[in-house]
N, C-alpha and C positions, 0 to 999 in steps of 0.2 A: 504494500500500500504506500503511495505518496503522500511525500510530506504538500500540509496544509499550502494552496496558493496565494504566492504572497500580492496584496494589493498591489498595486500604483500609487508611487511615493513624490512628494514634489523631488523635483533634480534642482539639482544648481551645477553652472559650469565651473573650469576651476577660474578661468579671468575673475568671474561673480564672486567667489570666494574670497577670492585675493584681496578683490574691494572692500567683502560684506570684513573683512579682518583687521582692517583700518579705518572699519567709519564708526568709531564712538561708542558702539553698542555693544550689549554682553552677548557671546558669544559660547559657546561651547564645541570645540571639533573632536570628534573622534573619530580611534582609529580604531575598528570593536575586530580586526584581527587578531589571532594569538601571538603571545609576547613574541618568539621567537620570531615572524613573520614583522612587526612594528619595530622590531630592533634593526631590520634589512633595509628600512628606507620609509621614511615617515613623513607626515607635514612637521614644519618650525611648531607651531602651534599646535600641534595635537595633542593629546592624553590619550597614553593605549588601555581601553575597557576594554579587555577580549571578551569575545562574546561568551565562552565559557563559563562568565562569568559577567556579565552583560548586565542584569539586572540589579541588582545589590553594588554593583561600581557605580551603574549612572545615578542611582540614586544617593549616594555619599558625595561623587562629584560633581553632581548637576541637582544641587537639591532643589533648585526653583520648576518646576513644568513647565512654566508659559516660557522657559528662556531658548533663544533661540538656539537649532542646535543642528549640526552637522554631520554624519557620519559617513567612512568610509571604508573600504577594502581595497584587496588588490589592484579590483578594478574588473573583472570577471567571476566572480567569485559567487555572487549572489548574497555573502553574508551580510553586506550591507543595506539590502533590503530586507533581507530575514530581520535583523535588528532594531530599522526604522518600525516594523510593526508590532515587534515588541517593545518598543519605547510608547507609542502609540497607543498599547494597551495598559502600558503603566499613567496614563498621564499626558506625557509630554504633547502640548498643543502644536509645536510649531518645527517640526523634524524635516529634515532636508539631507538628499541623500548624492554626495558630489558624484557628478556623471563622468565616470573610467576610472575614479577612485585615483591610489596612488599612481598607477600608469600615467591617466587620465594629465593627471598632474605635472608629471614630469613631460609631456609630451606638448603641454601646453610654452614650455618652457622655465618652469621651476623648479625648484632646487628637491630632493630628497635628501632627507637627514639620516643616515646611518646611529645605533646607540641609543641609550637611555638619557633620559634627564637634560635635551639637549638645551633647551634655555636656561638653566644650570649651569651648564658647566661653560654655555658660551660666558654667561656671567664670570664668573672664572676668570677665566681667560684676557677680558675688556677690563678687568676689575685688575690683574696686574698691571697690566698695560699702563692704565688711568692711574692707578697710585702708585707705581714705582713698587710694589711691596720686596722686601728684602729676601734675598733665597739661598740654601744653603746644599753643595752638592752633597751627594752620600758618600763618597770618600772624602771628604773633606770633617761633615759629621762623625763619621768613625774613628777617626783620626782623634780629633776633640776629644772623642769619647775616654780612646784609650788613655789619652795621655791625664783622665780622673779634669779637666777642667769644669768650674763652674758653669755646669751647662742642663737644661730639664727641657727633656723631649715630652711634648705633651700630644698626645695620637687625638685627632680629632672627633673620631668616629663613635658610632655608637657601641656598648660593650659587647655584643656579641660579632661585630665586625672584626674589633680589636682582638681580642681572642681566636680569632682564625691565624691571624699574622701581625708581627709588631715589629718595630724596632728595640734590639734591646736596650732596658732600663727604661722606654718609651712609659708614661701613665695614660691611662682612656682620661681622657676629658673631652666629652664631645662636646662640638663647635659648638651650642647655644647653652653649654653650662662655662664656657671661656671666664666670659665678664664680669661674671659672679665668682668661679671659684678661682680665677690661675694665681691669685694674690696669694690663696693659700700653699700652692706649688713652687711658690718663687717669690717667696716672702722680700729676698734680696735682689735689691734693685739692679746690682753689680750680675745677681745671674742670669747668662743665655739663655735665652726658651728659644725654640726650635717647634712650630706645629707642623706635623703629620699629617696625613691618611694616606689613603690604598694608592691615589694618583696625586692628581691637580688641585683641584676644586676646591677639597674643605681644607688643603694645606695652605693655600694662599688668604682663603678667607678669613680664619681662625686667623693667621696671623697677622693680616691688616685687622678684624676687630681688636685685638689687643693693642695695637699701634691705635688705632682709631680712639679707643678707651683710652688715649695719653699716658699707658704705663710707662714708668723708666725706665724699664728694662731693654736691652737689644734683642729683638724678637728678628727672624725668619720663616719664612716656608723650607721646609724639605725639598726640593726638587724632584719631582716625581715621585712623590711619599715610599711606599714597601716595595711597587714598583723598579724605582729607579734602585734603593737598598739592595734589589735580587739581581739587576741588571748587571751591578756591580760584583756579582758574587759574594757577596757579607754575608750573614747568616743571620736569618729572622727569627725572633720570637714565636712559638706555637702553643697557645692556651695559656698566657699570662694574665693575670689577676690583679696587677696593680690599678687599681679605679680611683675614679676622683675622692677627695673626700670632703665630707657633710659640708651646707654652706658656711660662710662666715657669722663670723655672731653679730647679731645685733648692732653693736658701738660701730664694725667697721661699714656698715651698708648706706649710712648721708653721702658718702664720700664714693662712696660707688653708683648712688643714685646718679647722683650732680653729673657722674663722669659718662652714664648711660645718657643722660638728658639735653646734656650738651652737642651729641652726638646726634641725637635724633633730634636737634631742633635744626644743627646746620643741615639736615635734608626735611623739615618742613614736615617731622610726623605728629599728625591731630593728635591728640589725646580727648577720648568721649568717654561719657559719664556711662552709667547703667540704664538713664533715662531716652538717653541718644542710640542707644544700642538697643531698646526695645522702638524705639521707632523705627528704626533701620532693618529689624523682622520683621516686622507688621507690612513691610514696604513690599508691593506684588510686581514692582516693573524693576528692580535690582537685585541682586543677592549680595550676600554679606553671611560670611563665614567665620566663623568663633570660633579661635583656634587657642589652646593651652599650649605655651612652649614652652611650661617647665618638662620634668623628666617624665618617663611610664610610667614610676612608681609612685609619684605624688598624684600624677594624673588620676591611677588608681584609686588613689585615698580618697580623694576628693576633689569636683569639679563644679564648674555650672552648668545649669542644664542647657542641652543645644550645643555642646563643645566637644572640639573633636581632640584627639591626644595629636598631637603636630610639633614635635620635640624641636626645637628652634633650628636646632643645627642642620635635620635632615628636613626643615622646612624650606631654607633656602637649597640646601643641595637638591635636592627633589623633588620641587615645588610640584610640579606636573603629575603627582601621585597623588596631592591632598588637596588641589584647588585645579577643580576643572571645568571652571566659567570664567573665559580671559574675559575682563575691563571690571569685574564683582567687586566691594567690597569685603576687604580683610581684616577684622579685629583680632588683635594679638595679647595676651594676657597672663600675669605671672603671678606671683606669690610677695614680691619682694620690690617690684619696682627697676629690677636693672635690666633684667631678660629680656622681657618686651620691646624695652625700646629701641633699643640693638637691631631685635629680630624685623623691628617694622621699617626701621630706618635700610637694613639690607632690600626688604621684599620693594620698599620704594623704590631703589635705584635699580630694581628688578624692571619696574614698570608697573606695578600693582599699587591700587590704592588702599594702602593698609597705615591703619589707626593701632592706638592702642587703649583699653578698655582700664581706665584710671583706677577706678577700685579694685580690679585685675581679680584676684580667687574671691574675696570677699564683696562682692560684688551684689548683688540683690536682684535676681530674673525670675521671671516666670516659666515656669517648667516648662517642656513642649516635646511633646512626644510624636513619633510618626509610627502610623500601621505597620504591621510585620509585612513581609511579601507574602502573596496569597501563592505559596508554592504545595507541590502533588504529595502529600504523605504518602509515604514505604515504609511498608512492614522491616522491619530490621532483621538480619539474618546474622546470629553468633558463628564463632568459627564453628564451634562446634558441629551446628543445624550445618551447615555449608558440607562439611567434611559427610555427615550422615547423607547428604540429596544424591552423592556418585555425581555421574554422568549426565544426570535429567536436566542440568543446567546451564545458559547460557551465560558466560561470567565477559563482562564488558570492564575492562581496568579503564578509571576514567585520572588515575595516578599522573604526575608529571612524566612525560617519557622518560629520563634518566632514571627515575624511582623507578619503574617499568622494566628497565634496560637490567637494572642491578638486582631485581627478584620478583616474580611474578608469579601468581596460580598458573601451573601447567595447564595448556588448554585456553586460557584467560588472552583477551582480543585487545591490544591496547585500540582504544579512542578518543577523539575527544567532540566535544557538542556540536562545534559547528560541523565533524565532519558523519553524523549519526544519521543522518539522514543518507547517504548513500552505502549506509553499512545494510549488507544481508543478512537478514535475520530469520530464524527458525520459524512456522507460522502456529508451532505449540510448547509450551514449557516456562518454565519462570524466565527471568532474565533479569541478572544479579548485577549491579551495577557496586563496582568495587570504588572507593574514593576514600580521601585522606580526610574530606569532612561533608558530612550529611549536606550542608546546599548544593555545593557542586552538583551533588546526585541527582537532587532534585530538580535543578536547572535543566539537567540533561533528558532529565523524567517529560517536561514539556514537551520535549520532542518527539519523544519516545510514542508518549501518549498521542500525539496529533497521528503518526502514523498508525495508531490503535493498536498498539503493545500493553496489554491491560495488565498484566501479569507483573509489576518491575518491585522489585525489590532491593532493600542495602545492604553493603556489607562495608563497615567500614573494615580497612586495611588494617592488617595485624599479623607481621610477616612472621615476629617471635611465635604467634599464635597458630599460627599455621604449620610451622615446624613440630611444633608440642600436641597439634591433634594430627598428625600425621599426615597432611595435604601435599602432594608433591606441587616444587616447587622448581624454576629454575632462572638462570639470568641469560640475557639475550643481549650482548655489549651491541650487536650491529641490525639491533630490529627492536623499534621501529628503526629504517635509516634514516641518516643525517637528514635530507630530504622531506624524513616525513615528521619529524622534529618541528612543528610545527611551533609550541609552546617550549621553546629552548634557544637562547640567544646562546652562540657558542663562543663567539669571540669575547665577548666581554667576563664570561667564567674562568675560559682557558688562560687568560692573563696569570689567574695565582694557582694555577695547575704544574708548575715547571715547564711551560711555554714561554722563552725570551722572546720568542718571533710575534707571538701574540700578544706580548707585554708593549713589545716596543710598536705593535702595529695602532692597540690600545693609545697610549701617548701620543704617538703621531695625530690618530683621531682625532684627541683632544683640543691639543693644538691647532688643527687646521679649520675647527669650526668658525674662527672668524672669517676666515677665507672663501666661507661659505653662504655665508649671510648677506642679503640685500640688503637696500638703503632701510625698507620697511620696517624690516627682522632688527637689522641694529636700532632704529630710531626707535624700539618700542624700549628699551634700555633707559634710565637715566643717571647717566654716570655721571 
């Protein structure tokens, strides 16, 4: 049976695009292909929603309906129409689907972006350029290291980054706990600090905000953070533990305030009340996103309602994951008065119109909740049940292909949602839908269902579990192939794999994104 036919969607061309991306209005583009396909070549502007996961993205990154919104695929592919109708069905009033998608695009004569995060890391990039920031090679770093000088490598990243690979002696301090805590890392004005991460990006920035926050200390970037570190042959850190520690107390935070404030007032960041910020929700022709850029773990404690957890440091590195309405309003908010305004004064020179929320945690809103997703309930199937059914079932792994690659139910079909509809299927028997978390499944269940597969059931993944009830099992390094790696960006992993050709291919990328950019793309910047 064929899947459901998909309506007639308004089109836009890409010239219209190009326009509708410069004239004043919020905007939304997506790109609802799977990651690994959005890493091969994207718009400037896009946000990758793969459609896999299509419905719980747009609504986190597009939370307004009425806001205008775009999306695309390869360009033949049909998922970009599949998507417009389920956007259509959630809501969204006003979906437009670019006609030949990214082809389409390039053919028109515009640029494709290779990689993640790439208005990111262009920032990056324009951001040393514009402030001269200071930088430090990795033999040079080592060097320093050994000879015991006054010197505190502080790794930008967030802790479970830092813990794959570090520099040694390096401490995780990620980039939006900087402002607030590096005072306590280098209490002495006379010592080096050095910021890290994996490449570019949060090395440079971390260490112009320090410089920006007027510390007296001689601060640098790393040059090419762990990167550059393995290029050189050094030898990295693997599952280090040294983390920031607790804020400052009390007495030292006027003085930290003044130096956040100053900061954010030479790039002109508002600061709005709780009163300004419930009219700015209530507002049905803007959006406006409440973002906490303290850490997970305070986020966790406690928050205001309507906010989303957006750690400051990977808010500028990755803006494109947590804000996905270009021209929206941004409110940014902390605990303490120094985060914020740091974090708002970066997203400005982003291009974003982001404030900061004065009262910050303590703040006074009114609650607001949104509906769950109206997704398909599955009977859940234990290993156990799975291992008891034999043969009578069809097992559909809807796992990341790598996870796939490395162990899977013998028997078991990797796929993934957009491509389930061209998959053959039995026309009797269950059909066990294997995934790492019950939505996935259920996302995939919409499909399933339109084609009239009544039967579909869960199994979440539990590879330990499988071995202990006896279920053979095995790994398939070359299936799915590269090719069909659909949801797997491979260049940008392979960099910390013991690939120097991938590390330095990585870098070059990075580098060359200004080179890539039109007058448009740069001017949306304010440096």
């Amino acid at each position: 049976m064929s899947a459901a036919p998909v309506a007639h969607r308004a089109r836009v061309s890409a010239r219209e695009l190009k326009s509708w991306l410069n004239d004043g209005g919020e905007i939304a583009l997506l790109d609802v292909r799977e990651h690994g396909r959005y890493g091969e070549g994207h718009l400037f502007f896009s946000v990758s929603v793969p459609y896999s996961r299509l419905e719980p993205e747009a609504r986190r990154l597009v939370p307004r309906r009425s806001t205008r919104v775009v999306v695309y695929d390869g360009g033949d592919e049909g998922v970009a129409d599949r998507a417009a109708r389920r956007l259509a069905a959630l809501g969204y009033s006003r979906v437009f689907v670019l006609d030949g998608g990214a082809a389409g695009w390039a053919k028109a004569g515009f640029q494709l972006f290779a990689g993640v995060n790439v208005p990111s890391k262009t920032f990056g990039e324009l951001a040393e350029i514009a402030f001269h920031t200071p930088r430090i090679g990795a033999l040079e770093l080592s060097e320093r290291l050994a000879k015991g000088e006054n010197l505190v490598v502080l790794d930008g990243r967030p802790v479970e980054e830092y813990r794959k690979m570090s520099i040694p002696t390096a401490v995780c301090c990620p980039n939006g706990e900087l402002a607030l805590r590096a005072g306590a890392l280098a209490p002495d004005p006379t010592t080096t600090i050095v910021v890290n991460c994996a490449g570019r990006t949060r090395s440079i920035i971390g260490a112009q905000t320090l410089i920006d926050m007027g510390v007296a200390n001689p601060v640098f970037a790393l040059e090419n953070g762990t990167q550059g570190w393995y290029l050189e042959d050094l030898v990295l850190d693997r599952g280090a533990n040294r983390l920031y520690p607790p804020p400052p107390p009390e007495a030292a935070l006027p003085r930290l305030r003044r130096q956040a404030r100053a900061f954010a007032d030479a790039w002109k960041v508002p600061f709005v009340s709780a009163f300004e910020v419930e009219a700015f929700r209530a507002d049905t022709v803007w959006t406006t996103y409440l973002c906490d850029v303290r850490t997970p773990e305070e986020f966790a404690a406690a928050s205001l309602p309507g906010a989303r957890s957006t750690p400051g440091g990977q808010l500028v590195q990755a803006t494109d994951q947590y804000l996905g309405t270009r021209m929206a309003r941004v409110v940014v908010f902390d605990g303490e008065g120094v985060r914020a305004p740091v974090i708002a004064a970066r997203l400005r020179q982003m291009g974003w119109d982001a404030m900061v929320l004065a009262e910050g945690v303590f703040a006074t809103l009114t609650p607001c909740e949104e509906a769950p997703l109206a997704l398909p309930d599955l009977p859940a199937v234990s290993t156990r049940e799975l291992a008891a059914m034999g043969t009578g079932a069809t097992l559909l792994d809807l796992r990341s292909s790598p996870a796939y690659r490395a162990e899977h139910l013998k028997g078991a079909i990797w796929t993934i949602r957009p491509r389930l509809g061209d998959l053959a299927l039995p026309s009797s028997g269950p059909v066990i839908l294997i995934a790492d978390s019950a939505e996935v499944a259920r996302l995939a269940a919409l499909e399933l269902t339109e084609r009239g597969v009544r039967d579909l059931r869960l199994h979440l993944a539990d590879p330990a579990g499988w071995a202990a009830a006896g279920l053979g099992t095995e790994a398939t390094p070359d299936v799915p192939a590269d090719a069909e790696c659909i949801d797997f960006l491979f260049f940008v992993h392979d960099r910390h794999s013991g690939n120097k050709a991938a590390a330095r291919q990585y870098l070059a990328w990075e580098t060359d994104l200004i080179a890539q950019i039109d007058a448009d793309e740069r001017a949306s910047f304010r440096i």
